[in-house]
PAROMAR-370588 format. One line per 2 residues: number of its first residue (from 0); their letters; for each residue x, y, z of C-alpha. Coordinates in nm, 2 decimals, m for minus. Layout:
BEGIN
NUM> a> X/Y/Z  ...
END
This chain:
BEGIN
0> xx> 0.00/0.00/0.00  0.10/0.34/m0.11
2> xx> 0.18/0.64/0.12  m0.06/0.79/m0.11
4> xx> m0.32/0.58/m0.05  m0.25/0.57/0.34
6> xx> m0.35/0.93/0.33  m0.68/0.84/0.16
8> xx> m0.77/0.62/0.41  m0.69/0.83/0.69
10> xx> m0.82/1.14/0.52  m0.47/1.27/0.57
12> xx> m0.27/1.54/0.44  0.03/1.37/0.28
14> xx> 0.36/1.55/0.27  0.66/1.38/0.08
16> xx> 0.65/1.08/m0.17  0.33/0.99/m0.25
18> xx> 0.46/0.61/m0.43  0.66/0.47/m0.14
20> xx> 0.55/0.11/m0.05  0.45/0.02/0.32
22> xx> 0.39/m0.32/0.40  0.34/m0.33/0.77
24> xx> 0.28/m0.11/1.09  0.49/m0.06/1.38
26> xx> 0.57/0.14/1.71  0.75/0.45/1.65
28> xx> 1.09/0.34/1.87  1.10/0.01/1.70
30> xx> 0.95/0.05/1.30  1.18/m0.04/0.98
32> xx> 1.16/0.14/0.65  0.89/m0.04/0.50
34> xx> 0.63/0.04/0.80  0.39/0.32/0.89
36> xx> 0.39/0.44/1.26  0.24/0.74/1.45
38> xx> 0.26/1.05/1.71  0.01/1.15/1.92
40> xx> 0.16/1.20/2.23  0.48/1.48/2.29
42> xx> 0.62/1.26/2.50  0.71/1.04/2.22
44> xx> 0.85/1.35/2.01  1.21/1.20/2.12
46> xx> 1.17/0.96/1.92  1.09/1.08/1.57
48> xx> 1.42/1.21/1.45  1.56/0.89/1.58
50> xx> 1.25/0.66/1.38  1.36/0.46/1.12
52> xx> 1.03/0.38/0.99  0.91/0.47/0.60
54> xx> 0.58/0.70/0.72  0.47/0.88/1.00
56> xx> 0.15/0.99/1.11  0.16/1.36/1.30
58> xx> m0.14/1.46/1.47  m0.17/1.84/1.33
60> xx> m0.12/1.99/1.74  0.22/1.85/1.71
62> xx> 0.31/1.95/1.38  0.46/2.28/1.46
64> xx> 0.66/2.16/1.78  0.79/1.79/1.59
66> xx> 1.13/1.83/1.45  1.21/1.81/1.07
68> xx> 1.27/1.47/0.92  1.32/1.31/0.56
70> xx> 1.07/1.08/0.52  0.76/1.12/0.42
72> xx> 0.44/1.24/0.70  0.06/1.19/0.72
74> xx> m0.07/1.51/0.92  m0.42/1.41/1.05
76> xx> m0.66/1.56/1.32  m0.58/1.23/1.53
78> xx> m0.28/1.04/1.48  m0.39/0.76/1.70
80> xx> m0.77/0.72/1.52  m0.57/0.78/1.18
82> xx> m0.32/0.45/1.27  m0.64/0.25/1.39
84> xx> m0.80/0.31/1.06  m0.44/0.15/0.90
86> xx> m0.43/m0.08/1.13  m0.81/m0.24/1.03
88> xx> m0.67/m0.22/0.66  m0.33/m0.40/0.67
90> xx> m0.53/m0.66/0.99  m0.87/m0.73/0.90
92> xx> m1.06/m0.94/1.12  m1.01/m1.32/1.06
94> xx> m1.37/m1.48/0.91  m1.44/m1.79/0.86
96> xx> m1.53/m1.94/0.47  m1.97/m1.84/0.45
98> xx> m2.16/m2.16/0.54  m1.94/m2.39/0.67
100> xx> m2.11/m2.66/0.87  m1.86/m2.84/1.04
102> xx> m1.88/m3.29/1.05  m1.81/m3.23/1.40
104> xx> m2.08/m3.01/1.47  m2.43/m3.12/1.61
106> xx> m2.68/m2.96/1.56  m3.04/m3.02/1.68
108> xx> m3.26/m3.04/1.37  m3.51/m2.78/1.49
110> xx> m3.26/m2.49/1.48  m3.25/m2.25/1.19
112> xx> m2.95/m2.14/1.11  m2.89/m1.90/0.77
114> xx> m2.74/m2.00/0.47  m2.42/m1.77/0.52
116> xx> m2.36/m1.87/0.94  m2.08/m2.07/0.97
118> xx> m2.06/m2.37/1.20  m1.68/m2.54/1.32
120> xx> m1.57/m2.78/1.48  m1.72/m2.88/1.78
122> xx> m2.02/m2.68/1.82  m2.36/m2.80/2.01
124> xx> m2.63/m2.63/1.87  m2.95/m2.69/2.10
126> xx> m3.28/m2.71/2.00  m3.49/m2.42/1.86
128> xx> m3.16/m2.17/1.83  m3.18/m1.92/1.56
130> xx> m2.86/m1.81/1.43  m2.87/m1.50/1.13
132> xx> m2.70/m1.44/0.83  m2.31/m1.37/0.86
134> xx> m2.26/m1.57/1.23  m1.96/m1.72/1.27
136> xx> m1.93/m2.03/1.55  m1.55/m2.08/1.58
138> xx> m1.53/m2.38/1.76  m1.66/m2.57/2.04
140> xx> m1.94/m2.29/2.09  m2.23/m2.43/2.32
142> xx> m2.59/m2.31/2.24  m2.84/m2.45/2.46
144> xx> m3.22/m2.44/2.35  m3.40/m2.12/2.26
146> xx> m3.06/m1.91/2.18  m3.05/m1.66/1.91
148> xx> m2.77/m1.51/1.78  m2.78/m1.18/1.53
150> xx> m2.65/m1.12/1.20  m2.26/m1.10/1.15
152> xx> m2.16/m1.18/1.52  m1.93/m1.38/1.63
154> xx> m1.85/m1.66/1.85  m1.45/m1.74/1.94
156> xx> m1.38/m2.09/2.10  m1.54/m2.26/2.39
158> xx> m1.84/m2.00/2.45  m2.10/m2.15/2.62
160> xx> m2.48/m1.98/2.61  m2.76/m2.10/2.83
162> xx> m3.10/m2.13/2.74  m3.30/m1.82/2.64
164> xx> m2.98/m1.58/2.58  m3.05/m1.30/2.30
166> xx> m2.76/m1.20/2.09  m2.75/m0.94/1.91
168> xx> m2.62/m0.81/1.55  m2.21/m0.71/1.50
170> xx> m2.12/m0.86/1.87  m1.80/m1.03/1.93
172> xx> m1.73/m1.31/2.26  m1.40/m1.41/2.28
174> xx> m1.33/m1.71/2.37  m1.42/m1.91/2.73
176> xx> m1.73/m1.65/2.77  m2.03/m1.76/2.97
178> xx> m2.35/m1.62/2.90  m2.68/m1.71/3.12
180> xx> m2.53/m1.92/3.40  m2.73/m1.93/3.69
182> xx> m2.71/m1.65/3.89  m2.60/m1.63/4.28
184> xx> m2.92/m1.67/4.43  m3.01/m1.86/4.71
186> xx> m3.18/m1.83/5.06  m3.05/m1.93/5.43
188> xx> m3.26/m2.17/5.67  m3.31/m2.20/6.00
190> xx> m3.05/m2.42/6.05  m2.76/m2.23/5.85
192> xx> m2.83/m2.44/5.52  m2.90/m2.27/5.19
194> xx> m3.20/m2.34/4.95  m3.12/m2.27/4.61
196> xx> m3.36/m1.99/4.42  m3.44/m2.08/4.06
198> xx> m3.29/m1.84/3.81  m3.57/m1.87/3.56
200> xx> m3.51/m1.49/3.37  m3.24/m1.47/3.12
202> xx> m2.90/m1.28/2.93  m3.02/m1.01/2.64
204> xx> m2.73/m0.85/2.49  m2.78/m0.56/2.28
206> xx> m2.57/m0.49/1.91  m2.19/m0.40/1.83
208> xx> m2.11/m0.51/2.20  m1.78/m0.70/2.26
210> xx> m1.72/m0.93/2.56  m1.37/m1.03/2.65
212> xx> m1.29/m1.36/2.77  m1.35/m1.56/3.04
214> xx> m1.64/m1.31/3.16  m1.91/m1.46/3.32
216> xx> m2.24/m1.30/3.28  m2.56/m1.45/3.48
218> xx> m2.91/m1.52/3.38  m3.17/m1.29/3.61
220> xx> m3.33/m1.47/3.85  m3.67/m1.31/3.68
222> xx> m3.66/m1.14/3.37  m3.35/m1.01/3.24
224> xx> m2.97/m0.93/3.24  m2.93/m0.68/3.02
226> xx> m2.67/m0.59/2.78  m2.71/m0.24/2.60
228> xx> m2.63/m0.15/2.24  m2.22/m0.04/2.20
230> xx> m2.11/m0.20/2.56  m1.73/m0.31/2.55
232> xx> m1.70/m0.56/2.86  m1.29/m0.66/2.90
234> xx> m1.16/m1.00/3.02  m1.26/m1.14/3.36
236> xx> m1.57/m0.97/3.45  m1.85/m1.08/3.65
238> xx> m2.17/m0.93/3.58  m2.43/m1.11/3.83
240> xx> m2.86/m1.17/3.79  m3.02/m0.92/3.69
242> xx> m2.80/m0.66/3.60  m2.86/m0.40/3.35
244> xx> m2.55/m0.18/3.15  m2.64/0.09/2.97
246> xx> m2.54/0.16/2.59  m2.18/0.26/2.52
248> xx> m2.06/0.18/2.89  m1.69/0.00/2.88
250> xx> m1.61/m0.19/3.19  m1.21/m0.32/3.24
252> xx> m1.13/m0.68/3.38  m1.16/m0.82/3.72
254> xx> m1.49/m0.60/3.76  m1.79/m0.73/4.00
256> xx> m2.12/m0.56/3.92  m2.35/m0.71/4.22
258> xx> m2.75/m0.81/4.12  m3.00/m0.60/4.02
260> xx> m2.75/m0.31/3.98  m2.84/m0.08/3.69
262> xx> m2.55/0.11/3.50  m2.61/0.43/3.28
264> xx> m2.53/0.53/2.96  m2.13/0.60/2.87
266> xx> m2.02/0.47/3.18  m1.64/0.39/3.24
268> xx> m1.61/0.10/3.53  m1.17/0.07/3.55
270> xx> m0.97/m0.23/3.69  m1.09/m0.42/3.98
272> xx> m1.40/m0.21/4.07  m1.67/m0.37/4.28
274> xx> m2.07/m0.24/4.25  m2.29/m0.38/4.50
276> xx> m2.65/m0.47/4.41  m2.95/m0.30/4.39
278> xx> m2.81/0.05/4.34  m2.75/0.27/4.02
280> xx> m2.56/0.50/3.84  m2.61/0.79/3.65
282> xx> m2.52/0.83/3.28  m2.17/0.93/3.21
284> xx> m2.00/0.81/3.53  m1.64/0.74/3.56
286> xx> m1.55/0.49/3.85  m1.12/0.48/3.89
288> xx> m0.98/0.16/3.93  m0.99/m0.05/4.27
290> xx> m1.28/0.15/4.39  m1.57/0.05/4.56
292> xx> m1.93/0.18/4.46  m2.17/0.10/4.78
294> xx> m2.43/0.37/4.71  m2.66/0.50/4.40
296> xx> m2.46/0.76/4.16  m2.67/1.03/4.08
298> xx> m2.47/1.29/3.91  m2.20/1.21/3.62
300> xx> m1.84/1.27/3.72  m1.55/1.06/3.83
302> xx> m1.57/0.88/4.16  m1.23/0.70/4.37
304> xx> m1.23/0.52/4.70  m1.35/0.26/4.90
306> xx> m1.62/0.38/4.95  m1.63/0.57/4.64
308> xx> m1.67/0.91/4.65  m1.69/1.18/4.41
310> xx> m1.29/1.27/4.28  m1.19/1.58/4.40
312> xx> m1.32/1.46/4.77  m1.15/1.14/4.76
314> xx> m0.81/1.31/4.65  m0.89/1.55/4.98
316> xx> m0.93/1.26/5.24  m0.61/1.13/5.05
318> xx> m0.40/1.38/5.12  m0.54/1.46/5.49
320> xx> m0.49/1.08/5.57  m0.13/1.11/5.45
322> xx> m0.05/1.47/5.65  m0.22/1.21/5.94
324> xx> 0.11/1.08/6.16  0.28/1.45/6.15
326> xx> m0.07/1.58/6.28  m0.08/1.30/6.58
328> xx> 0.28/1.36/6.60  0.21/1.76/6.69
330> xx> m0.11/1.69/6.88  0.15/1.43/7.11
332> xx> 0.39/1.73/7.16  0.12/1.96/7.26
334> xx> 0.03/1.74/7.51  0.33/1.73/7.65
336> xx> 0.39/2.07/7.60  0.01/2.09/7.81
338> xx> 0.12/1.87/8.08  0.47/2.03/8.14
340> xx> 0.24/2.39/8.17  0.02/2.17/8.44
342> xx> 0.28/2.08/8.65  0.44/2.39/8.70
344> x> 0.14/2.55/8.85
END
């Protein structure tokens, strides 16, 4: 691919040769002649004299700051969106061949599945499933009865689905994803035992959402656990019975949203955050990572802590706990400074 026509992909505005060849992408310390690279960040400026790739993207805020080099440049609004868009051309996604049906597959002869899904090795299709147009079942993929899956998703390796789950159009589960598992629910006897609750609801996830692997989402108890429309869910999340997640919200791994919480729209859940159930949280709420959210959100903004509080408070209690041992440390001298006083009258 052409410099020239990197440019028209990224709807950049190309300065230098136009014909030079690139035939692969690469970080700016570490790209050879024939790749393309990028600078978005200043802090990376050190680097560009020094890069001995064939084409650089600029972002055009760091045009007038970057030093002069030979080779040609891309100058777009967004380096970083401009090297994604390069990225999806030189790495599309991997697809399987339209309508494969694998001989190791089984498949229960009540499901309908479109002529352009594609079924490897492996799979268990149970009975009444309905899989669309464009599906792609990579291997050992586990459908219990009643599962639909929408048009052009797909399934990576060892995904299992319980009964009833809704899938929706554009999604991507990566492999080892459990969807509709029962959920936590049981009730303590008299005598300390547990009686198990049946989780009869079940897991609706909306369109272009992507679930990272190894996360574990649970069927509600009654009704549904609901995905919205756009959700990005990393690896190693747990998202318990009843849950709902607004559209667009993006959740990183080792997350625990409790039951029957209820997320907003554009939310942004970091690293190893816990949400207990039963409370919510507004739209456009950022929780930081480690935090711990024990009450309902009712105003966007970003929230720390354990409890979590609202930033700029959390930061506060921070900084007092740390000034903490020099304050006991003057409250112990003025008490001996006190006492000393006492005892000479």
């Amino acid at each position: 691919m052409t410099t020239q026509q990197l440019a028209e992909i990224t709807s950049g505005r190309l300065i230098g040769d136009p014909s030079l060849e690139i035939t692969g992408i690469n970080r700016i310390e570490h790209a050879r002649p024939n790749e393309i690279t990028f600078l978005s960040n200043e802090q990376y400026i050190k680097f560009l004299p020094l890069t001995k790739a064939g084409c650089v993207i600029i972002s055009e805020h760091l045009v007038a700051s970057a030093p002069t080099i030979d080779i040609p440049i891309i100058v777009a609004p967004d380096a970083y969106r401009a090297f994604v868009l390069v990225m999806q051309r030189f790495f599309p996604p991997m697809t399987m061949p339209p309508g494969v049906r694998s001989a190791t597959a089984t498949i229960d002869p009540s499901a309908t599945i479109a002529a352009t899904a594609s079924i490897g090795p492996g799979c268990a299709i149970g009975a009444n499933c309905v899989i669309a147009d464009g599906v792609q079942l990579t291997a050992n993929v586990v459908l219990y009865p009643n599962v639909t899956v929408g048009q052009a998703t797909v399934v990576h390796a060892n995904v299992t689905c319980t009964h009833g789950t809704q899938i929706g159009e554009r999604c991507i589960i990566h492999p080892g994803v459990v969807i509709g598992a029962d959920g936590f629910g049981f009730f303590e006897n008299p005598d300390g035992s547990f009686e198990k609750i049946p989780q009869v609801g079940n897991v609706v996830i909306g369109n272009n959402v992507e679930i990272g692997a190894n996360t574990t989402i649970d069927r509600a108890a009654v009704g549904v656990t609901r995905i919205g429309d756009g959700v990005k869910l990393d690896n190693l999340i747990h998202i318990a019975h009843g849950v709902e997640i607004g559209d667009n919200t993006a959740i990183a791994a080792q997350a625990g949203i409790s039951g029957s919480a209820r997320l907003g729209k554009r939310n942004r859940i970091a690293g190893q955050v816990g949400i207990v159930g039963h409370i919510s949280t507004a739209d456009d709420v950022i929780v930081e990572a480690q935090s711990g959210l024990s009450k309902t959100v009712t105003a966007p903004g970003a929230y720390f802590g354990s409890p979590a509080k609202e930033h700029r408070t959390a930061l506060r209690m921070e900084a007092a706990l740390r000034r903490l041992p020099d304050l006991m440390k003057e409250f112990r001298d003025l008490q001996r400074i006190v006492a000393d006083l006492n005892n000479e009258h």
